[in-house]
N, C-alpha and C positions, 0 to 999 in steps of 0.2 A: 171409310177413310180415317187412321189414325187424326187425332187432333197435334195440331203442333204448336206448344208452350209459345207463349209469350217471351219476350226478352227478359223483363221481369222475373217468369218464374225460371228461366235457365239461371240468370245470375243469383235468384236465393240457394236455389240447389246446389250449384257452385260453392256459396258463400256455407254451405249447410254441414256439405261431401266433402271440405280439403282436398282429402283423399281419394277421391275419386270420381275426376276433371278431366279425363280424355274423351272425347267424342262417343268413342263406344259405352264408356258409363252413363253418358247424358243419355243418349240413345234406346239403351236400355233400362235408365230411370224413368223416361215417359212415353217409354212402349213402341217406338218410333223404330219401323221398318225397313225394307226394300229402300222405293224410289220417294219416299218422305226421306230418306235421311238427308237427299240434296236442300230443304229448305230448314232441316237442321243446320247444314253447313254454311251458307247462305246465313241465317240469324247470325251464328257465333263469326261468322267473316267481320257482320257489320259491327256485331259486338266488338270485336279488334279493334277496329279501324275508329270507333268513335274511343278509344283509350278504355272501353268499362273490364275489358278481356286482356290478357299476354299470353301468347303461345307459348307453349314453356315443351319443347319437343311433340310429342304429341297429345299434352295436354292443355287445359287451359286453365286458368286463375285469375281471382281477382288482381290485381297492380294492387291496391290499395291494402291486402292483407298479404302475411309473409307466407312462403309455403310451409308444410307443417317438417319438411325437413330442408334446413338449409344451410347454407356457407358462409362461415361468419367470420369476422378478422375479432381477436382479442386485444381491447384496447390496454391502457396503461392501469393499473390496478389504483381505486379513488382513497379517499383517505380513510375509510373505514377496513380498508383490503377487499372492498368485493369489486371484482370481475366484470366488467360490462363487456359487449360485440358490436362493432359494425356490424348489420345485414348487408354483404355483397349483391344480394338478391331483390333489393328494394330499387321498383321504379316509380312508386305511387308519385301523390302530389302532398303536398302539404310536410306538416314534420317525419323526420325520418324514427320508426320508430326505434326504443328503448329495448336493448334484450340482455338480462340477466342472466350469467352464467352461474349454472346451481353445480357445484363441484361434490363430487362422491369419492368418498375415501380411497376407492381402486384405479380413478382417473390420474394421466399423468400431473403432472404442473404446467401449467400453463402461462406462458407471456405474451408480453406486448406485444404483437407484429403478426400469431399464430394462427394460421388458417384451420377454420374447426369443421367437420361437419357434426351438425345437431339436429335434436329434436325440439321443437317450439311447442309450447303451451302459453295459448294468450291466456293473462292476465289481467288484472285492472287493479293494478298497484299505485302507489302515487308517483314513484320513482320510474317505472319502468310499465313494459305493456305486454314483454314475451320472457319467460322466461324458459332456459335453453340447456340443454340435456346432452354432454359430450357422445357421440357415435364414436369417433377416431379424431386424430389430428392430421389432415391432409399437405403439409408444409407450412412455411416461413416465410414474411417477409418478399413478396411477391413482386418481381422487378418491377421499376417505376420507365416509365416513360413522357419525358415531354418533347412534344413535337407540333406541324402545325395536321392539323387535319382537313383532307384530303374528299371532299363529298361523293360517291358512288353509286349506280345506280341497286346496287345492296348494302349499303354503309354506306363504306370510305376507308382509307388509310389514313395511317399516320408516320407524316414524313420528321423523321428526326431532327433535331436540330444541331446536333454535337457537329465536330467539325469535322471526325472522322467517319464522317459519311455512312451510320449503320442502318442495318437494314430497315425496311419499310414495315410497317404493322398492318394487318387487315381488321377491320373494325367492323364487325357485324351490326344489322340495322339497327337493331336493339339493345347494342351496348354501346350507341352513340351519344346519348344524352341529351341528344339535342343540340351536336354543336352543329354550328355551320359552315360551311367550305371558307377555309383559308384562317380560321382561328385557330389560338395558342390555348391547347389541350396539355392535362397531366393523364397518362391512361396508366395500366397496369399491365402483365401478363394476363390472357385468361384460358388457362388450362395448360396441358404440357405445350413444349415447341414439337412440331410438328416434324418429321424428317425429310417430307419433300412440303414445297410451297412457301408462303411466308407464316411468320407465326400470328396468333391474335391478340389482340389487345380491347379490353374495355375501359372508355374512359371515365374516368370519375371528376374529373374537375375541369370545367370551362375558364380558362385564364384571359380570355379576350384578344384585341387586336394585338398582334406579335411587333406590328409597326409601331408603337405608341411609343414614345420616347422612354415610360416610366414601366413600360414593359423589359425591359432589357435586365434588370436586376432581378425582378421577377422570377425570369425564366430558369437565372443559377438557382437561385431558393427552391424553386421545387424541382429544377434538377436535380441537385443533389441534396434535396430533403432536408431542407433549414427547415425545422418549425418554427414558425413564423405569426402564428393564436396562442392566446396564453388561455389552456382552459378557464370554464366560470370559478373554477374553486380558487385556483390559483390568484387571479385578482380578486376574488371574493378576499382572499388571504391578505394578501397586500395591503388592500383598502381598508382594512384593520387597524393596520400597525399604525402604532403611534411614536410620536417624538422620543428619545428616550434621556433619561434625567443625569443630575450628576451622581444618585447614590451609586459610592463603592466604586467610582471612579476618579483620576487625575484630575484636578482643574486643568485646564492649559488654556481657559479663556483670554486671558490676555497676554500670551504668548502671541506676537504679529506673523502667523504661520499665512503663506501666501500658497494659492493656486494657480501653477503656470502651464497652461494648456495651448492647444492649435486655438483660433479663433476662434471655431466653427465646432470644437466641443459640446458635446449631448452632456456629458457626465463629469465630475470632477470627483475623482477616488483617490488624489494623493497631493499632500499639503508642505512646505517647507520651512524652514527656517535654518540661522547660523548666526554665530558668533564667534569672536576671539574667545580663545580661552582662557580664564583668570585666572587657571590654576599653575604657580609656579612649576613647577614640576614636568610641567607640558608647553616651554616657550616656542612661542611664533604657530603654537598648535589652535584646533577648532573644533567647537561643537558645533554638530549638524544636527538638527529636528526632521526627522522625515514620518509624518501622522498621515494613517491610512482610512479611509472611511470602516467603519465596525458594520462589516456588512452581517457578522455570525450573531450579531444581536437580534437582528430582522427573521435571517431565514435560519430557522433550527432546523437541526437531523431529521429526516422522516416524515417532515411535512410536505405537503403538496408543493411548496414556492421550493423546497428543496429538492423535492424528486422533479421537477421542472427542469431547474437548473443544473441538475446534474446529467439531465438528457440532452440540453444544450449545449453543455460546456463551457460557451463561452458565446460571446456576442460577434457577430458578424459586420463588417464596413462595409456600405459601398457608396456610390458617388452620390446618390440620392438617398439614402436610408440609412437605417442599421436596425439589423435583427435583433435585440437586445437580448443575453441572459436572464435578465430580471425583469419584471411591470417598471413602468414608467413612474409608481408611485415611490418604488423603492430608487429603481436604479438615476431617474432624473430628479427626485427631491427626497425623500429622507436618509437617502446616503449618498446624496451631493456634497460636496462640503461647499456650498453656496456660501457666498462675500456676507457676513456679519450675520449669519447662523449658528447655533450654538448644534452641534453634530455631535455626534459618538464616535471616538476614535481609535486605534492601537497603534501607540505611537514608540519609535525605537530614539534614546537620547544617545549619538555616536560621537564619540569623542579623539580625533584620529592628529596626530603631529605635523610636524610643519613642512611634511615632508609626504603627506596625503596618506598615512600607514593607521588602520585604525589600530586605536591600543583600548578598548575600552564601548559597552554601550551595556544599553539597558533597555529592557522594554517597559510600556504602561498601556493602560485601559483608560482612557482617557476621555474629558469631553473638550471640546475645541471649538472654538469660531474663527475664520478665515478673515485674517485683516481684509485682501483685498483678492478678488480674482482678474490676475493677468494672463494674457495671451503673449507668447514669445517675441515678437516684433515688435513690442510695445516694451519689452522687459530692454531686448537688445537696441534698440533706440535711447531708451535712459540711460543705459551705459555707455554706450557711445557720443553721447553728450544732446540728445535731443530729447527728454524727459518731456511727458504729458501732463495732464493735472490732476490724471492716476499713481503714473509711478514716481511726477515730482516729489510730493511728500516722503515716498520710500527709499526715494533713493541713498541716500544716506546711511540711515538708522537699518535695514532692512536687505535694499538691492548688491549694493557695495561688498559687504559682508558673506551674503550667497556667493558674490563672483571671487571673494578672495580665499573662503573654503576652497569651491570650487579650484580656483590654480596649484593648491596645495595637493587635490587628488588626483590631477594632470600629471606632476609629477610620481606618484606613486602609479597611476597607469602607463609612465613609459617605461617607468620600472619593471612591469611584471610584463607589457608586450601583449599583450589582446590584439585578437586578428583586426588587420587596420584595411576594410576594405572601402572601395571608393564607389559606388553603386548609386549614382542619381537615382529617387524616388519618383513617378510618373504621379503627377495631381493632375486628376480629370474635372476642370470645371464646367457646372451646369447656368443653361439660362431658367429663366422661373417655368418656361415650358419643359423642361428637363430633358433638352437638349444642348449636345456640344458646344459650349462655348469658344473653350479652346484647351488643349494640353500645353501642360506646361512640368517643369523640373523644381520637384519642391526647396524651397532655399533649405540648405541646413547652418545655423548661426549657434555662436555659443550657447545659446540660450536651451538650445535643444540638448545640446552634449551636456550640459548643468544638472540639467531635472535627470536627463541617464546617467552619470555616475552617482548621482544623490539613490536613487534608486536602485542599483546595483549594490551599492552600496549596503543598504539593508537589508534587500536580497538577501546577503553574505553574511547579517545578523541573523535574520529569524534561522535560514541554517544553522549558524554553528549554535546558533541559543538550544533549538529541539536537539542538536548530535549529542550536545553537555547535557541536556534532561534527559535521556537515553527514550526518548518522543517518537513516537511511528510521523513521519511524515512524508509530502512526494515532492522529490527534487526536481530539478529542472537539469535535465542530463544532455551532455553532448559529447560524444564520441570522437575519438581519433578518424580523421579519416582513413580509408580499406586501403592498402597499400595498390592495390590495381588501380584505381583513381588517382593516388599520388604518382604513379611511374607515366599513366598519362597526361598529368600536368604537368609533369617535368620533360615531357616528349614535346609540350606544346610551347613552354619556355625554351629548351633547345632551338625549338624551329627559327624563335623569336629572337636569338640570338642569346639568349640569358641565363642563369645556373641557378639549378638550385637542389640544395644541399643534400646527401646522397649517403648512406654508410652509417647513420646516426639517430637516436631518436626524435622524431620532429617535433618541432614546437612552434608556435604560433611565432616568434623572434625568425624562425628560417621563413615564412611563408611572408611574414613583413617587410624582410630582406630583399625578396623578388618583388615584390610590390611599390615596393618604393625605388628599385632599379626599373622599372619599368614607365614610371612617373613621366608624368611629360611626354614619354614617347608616344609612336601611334597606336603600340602595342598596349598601350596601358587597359582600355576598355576589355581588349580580349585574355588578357590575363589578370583582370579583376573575376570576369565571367569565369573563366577558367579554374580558380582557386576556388571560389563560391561552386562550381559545382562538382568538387573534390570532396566537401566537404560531406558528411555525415546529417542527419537531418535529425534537429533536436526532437526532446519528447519527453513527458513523464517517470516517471518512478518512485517505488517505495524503496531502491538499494541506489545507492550512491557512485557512480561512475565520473564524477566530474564533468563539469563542461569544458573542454577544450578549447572552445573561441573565444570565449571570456579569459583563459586561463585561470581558472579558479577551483579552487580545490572541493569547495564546498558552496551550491547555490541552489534558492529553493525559491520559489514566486508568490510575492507577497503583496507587491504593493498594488494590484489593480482585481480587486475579489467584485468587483461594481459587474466586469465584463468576464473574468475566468476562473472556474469553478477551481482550479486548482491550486488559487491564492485565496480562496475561502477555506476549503481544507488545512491549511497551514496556517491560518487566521485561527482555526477551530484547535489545532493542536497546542498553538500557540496561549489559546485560554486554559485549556486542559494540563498544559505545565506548570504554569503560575497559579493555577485554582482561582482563576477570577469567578468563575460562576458554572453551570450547568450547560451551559449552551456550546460545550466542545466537543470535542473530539470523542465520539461513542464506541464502544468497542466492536459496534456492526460494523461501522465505517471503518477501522481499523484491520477488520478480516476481510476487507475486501476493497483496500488500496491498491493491490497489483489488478486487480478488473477495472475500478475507477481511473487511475494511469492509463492503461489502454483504450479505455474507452473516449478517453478526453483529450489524448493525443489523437485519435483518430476527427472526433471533431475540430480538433485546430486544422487538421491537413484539408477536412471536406469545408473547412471557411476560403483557407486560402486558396485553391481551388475556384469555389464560388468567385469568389474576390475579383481571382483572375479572369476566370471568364466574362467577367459583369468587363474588366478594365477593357479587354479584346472587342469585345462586342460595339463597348461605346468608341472606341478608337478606330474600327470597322467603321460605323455609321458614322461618323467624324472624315474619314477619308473617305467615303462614297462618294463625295461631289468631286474628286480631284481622282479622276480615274481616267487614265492618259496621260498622266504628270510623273517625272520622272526625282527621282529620291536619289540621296546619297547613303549609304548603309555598311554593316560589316557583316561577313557570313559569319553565321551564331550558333550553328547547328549541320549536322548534316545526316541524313537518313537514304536507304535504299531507292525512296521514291522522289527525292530533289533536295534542296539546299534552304537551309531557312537564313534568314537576312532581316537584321536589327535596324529600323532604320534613324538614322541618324537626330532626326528633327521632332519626331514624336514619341521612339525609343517602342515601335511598334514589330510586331515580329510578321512576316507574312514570306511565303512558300513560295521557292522557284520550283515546279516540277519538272521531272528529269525528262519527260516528254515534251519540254517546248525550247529543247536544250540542241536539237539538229537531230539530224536522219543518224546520225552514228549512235554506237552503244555505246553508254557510262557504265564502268565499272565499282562497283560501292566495296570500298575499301574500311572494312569495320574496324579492325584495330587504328589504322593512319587516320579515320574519322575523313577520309577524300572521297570525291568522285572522279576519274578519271575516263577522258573520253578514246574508244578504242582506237583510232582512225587520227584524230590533232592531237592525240598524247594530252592534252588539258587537263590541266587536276584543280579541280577545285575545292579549298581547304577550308576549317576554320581559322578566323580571324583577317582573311582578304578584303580588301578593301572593292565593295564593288558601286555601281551607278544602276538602280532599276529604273523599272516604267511599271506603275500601277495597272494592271490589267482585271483586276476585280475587286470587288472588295461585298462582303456579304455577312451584313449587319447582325443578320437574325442567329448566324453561329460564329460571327467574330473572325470569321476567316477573311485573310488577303491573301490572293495570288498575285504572284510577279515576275515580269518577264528582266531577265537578264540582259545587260548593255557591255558594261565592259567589267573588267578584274582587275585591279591595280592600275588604275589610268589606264590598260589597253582593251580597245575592244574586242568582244569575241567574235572569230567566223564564221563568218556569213551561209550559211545553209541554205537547202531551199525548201524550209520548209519542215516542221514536225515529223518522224521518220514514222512509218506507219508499225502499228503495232506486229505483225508477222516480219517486217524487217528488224526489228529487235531482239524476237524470240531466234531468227538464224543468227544474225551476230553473236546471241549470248549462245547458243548450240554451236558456232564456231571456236568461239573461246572455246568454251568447255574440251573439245573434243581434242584441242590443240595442246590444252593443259594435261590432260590424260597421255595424248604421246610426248611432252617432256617427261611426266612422272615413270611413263616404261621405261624412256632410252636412261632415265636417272638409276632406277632399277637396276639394268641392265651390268650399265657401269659400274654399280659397286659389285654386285656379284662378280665380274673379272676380275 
């Protein structure tokens, strides 16, 4: 009778052979025939089962070592330029290991996201443990998925969370990770999509209870793939940096430059000041100081804290957090401009008439300390005659002064007509268990319009400053709106009873015209919506298009480099025209502004996105206890599969679908933006004023369903009942068929 190895000696063998770990090499390593190979099989089962083995098809392997050929993602290149890899392939315990990618002069190039297959050679480096030998490059960037997962008696699934309901994932036993039924997973694609069945996914990160209050912001983050860890090198970098001094800088220390932010402020990246002007020459005129935090002192070109942030773009809000751009060392203290801190600053001196028209500015490199840091309700309270024993002392010498600049650039803004739209903001507040407190409609008080034209303002210097130094920089561009969007605004203004202007080049002055005809009425909410989503959607650039909403001929984004990468970049050009130092604008970064533009438009879009989702979700869980309660709201929307509806009190959006609308067919009218029902003639439009009842509401993807009551003060009729789905499909195959013989007897008729 053959002898049969110890466990022992199958796992050295294993650990010995890499290469060659399927049953039948074991078998034939230690001579092992016939009916011995059952207590072969039998060993290596138990080996499985106690974790020392993984099946890997028909083979087996250590968990703890990587196979000698494996599937690797290319992480972001470190600061010396070499190449490191996630193992996809690793389920051991303990650290995950280190694999170095050793590149050969005939190998492609390789980035951040690229799936490799390679060859391993362990090592015993100090940095690393494999180092790893391109085969091919198998794709990119491998779809993400977060969902909850679904326990199986081979896995599980993974049920999506999005709102449009996609498909489900199968999750093999081995690529679960160990979560458990009813947890908030992040998974992956794993392998192609399949053409019949569902597809599979492997998860990679366990996000926990999906129910927890401070899980809800969570969930947009690695939705849509906010990096959210700042690597070691990166704070290593940060944790560095030091204060930075006055040489080669402005004094402006005792300039009384104030910080006027929301309360609740993480960061403070822009500072102000104003005065009369004493310059003859310029009566009833004003200088305004607006100093920026010197964010391009901290993060140079090409460093880690800068290839960071340029993958970031920019910082993310939400009701509980914020993703920050930068470490907390830089972006919450040494480029805060903290109350009686001496900071780093680039500050523009603007010198505009008394009639808010700038004639005149300058720029400096500055250092600064912040007389005092305000919050806007504290600012608008001094003014309005209820001063603190903050802003007591400023009001005067300081607050006064800001607010009489400030009226002077009111009038040069009704001058020039910037879109004046009326859009309440939704503030979602939290209790300390970061749960809904309540929503509410954030105030907007002078105080806020002050620091945005002060800002704008300089915006419109560091522009025209770089267009005069003939300066590569990225504008802040916003487009005309498409003329198909403008003829269905102005379809939606007809309805409304209202006009608007037709035959001429549009300008922000026509679109302010309807806006403020529509004032006070009912219509105002749906033709503020209506204009807003007419509108073109801003974004980056190195060529200069103008913004259209602002009305501005020349605008670039300067004053908040704390939170967007795109007002560092102009900060850095900004140094590089004036020759203040080394730390601007490099000529890599200048050959590849139009990729930086795209790529940092795209994360603004994937923040606010996030943003939104995180507001949906918490305003979901918010209305989940009031579900049977009936809302006042406007339709806001309309699509093929039911009506979406604003609702009044929360400014919440939640879905009537067209299946709980009666046994009759609705017809979706894609240009009119109606549903019409084929049988009661009903159309239901945007901007109708309707009454729901909360019929669902589902926290975990933000969605609210809602069942419909009346339209315009009148209720709708009474059906008996949801129409079943085959009576849909003959009503819409009777239309149809009905629509076909008009179109012959039409036919017909012109051919006579």
């Amino acid at each position: 009778m053959t002898r049969i190895p110890t466990k022992q000696e199958v796992l050295d063998w294993i650990s010995a052979n890499p290469t060659l770990t399927s049953k039948r090499d074991i078998a034939k390593a230690f001579g092992i025939k016939g009916a011995d190979r059952i207590d072969l099989k039998r060993i290596l089962k138990e080996l499985e089962a106690e974790g020392h083995l993984e099946k890997r098809k028909r083979s087996y392997r250590d968990p703890d070592r990587l196979p000698p050929v494996s599937v690797l993602q290319v992480k972001a290149p470190n600061a010396d330029g070499d190449l490191f890899a996630r193992p996809l392939e690793w389920h051991g315990e303990g650290v995950e290991p280190i694999v170095l990618i050793i590149a050969r002069a005939s190998d492609p190039a390789l980035g951040e996201g690229d799936r490799i297959l390679a060859r391993l050679t362990v090592v015993h480096e100090e940095d690393h443990n494999y180092e790893a030998r391109l085969i091919r490059r198998i794709g990119t960037n491998p779809r993400k998925i977060v969902g909850i997962f679904r326990k199986g008696a081979e896995g599980g699934r993974i049920v999506p969370i999005d709102k449009a309901g996609s498909t489900e994932w199968l999750v093999a036993e081995g690529a679960a990770l160990g979560a458990r039924d009813g947890e908030l997973v992040e998974a992956e694609q794993a392998g192609p999509k399949n053409r019949m069945g569902l597809p599979r996914a492997r998860i990679v990160e366990r996000l926990g209870d999906p129910t927890a209050p401070k899980a809800v912001s969570l969930i947009a983050i690695h939705q849509h793939g906010i990096p959210d860890d700042f690597p070691d090198k990166v704070i290593a970098e940060a944790d560095k940096a030091k204060p930075v001094g006055l040489k080669g800088r402005e004094d402006l220390r005792d300039m009384p430059l104030l910080t006027i932010d929301p309360s609740d402020a993480r960061d403070h990246d822009d500072a102000c000041y104003a005065h009369a002007d004493d310059d003859p020459k310029n009566p009833g005129g004003h200088v305004i100081w607006v100093a920026i935090a010197d964010v391009a002192a901290y993060v140079r070109p090409g460093t880690a804290l800068d290839r960071e942030a340029r993958k970031r773009g920019n910082s993310s809000y939400f009701p509980d957090r914020v993703v920050p751009m930068l470490p907390d060392r830089l972006s919450g203290d040494l480029c805060s401009l903290h109350e009686g801190v001496p900071r780093a600053c680039i500050a523009v001196r603007m010198q505009i008439d008394a009639n808010g028209n700038k004639i005149d500015h300058r720029f400096v490199r500055g250092l600064m300390r912040s007389a005092a840091s305000l919050n806007y309700a504290e600012v608008q309270e001094a003014i309005d005659g209820t001063p603190n024993d903050r802003t007591g002392p400023l009001l005067e010498s300081v607050l006064k002064p800001l607010y009489a600049a400030y009226a002077a650039l009111k009038k040069a803004r009704a001058d020039r007509q910037p879109l004046e739209l009326d859009l309440p903001e939704r503030k979602i507040v939290l209790n300390d268990k970061g749960e809904v407190e309540s929503v509410a409609f954030r105030e907007r008080l002078d105080a806020h319009r002050l620091i945005e034209e002060f800002m704008i303002l300089a915006n419109v210097a560091a522009a025209e400053t770089l267009i005069a130094k003939r300066s590569p920089l990225l504008f802040r561009v916003h487009e005309e709106p498409a003329p198909e969007k403008l003829e269905s605004l102005r379809e939606t203004a007809q309805a409304a009873g209202l006009n608007l202007a037709k035959g001429q080049v549009l300008q922000t002055r026509h679109l302010n015209a309807l806006l403020n005809a529509a004032a006070g009425t009912e219509d105002a909410e749906l033709i503020n919506l209506s204009t807003l989503r007419s509108m073109a959607q801003a974004y980056y650039s190195p060529e200069n298009y103008g913004h259209f909403g602002l009305a501005l001929r020349n605008y670039a984004h300067f004053t908040s480099p704390i939170r967007r990468y795109a007002d560092l970049i102009v900060h850095r050009a900004l140094i590089s025209a004036h020759g203040w130092g080394k730390d601007g604008l490099t000529e890599d970064e200048i050959a590849r502004l139009e990729e930086t533009a795209t790529h940092i438009s795209d994360t603004e879009r994937r923040s606010m996105m996030a943003e939104r989702d995180t507001t949906d979700r918490y305003l979901a869980a918010y209305l989940s206890e009031r579900v049977g309660n009936e809302f006042t709201g406007r339709i806001s929307g309309i699509a093929r599969f039911g009506a979406f509806v604003k609702m009044d009190e929360t400014g919440a959006d939640g879905l009537v679908p067209v299946r709980s609308l009666g046994r009759e067919f609705f017809h979706f009218d894609r240009e009119a933006g109606t549903l019409m029902g084929s049988d009661s003639g009903l159309i239901i439009a945007i901007g109708q004023r309707v009454t729901v009842r909360l019929t669902e509401a589902t926290p975990v993807t933000g969605g609210l369903e809602l069942e419909l009551l009346s339209i315009d003060d009148q209720a709708l009729p009474r059906g008996r009942g949801p129409a079943k789905r085959s009576t849909r499909r003959k009503a819409a195959s009777t239309k149809r068929k009905k629509d076909k013989i008009k179109r012959k007897v039409e036919r017909k008729r012109r051919q006579r």
